[in-house]
C-alpha positions as CSV (number, residue, x, y, z in Angstrom):
1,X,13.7,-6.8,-6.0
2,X,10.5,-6.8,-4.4
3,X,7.1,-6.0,-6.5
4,X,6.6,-2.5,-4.9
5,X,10.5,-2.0,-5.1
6,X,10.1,-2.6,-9.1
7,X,6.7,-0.3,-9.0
8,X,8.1,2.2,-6.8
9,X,11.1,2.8,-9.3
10,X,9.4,2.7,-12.5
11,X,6.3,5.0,-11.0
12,X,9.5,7.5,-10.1
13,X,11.3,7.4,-13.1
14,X,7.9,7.5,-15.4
15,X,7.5,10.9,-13.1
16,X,10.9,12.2,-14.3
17,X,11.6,12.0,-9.9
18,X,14.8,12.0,-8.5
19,X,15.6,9.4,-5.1
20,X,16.3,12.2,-3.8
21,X,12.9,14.7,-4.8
22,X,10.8,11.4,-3.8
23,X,12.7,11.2,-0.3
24,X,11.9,14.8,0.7
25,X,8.2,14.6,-0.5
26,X,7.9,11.0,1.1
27,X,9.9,12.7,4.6
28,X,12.4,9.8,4.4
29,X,15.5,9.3,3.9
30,X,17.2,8.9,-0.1
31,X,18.5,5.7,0.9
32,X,16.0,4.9,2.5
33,X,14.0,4.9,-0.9
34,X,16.9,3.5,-2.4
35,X,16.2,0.4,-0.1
36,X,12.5,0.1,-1.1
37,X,13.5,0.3,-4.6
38,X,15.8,-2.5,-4.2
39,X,13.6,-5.0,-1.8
40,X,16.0,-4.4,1.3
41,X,13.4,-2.6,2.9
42,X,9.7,-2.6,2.8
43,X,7.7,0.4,3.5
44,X,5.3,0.4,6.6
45,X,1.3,1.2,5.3
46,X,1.5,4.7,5.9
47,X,4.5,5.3,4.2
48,X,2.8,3.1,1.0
49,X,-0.1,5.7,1.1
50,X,1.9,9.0,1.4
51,X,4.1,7.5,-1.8
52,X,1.1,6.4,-3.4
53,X,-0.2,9.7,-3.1
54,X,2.9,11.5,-3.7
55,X,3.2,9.4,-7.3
56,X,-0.4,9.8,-8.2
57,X,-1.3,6.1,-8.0
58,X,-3.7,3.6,-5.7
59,X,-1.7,2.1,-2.6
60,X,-3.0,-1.1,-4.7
61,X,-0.7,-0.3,-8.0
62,X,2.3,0.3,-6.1
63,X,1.9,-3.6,-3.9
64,X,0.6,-5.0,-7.2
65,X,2.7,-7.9,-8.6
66,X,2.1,-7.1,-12.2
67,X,2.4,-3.3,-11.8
68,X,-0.2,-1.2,-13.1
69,X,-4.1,-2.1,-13.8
């Protein structure tokens, strides 16, 4: 798992956010988040931003490798 796949998941789950609640707000697909979450995919920059703003968070705390600041 990736550093943003292991952010990405624990931003979600902290937010009480289904795959599927993220997918629709993030206008991808719930495997597709699925994928980020797990490192088999990695997000392109403007899908980092609308997640980051989605969960709240700098684009920097979701591509940090020790999580948040």
């Amino acid at each position: 798992m990736t550093s943003i796949g292991k952010n990405l998941r624990t931003l979600r789950e902290e937010r009480n956010m289904s795959l599927e609640e993220l997918a629709i707000k993030a206008r991808v697909g719930k495997d597709t988040i699925e994928k980020y979450e797990t490192g088999e995919k990695i997000p392109n920059n403007q899908t980092i931003l609308r997640l980051s703003t989605i969960l709240d968070v700098p684009a920097s705390e979701l591509l940090n490798e020790n999580g948040k600041k």
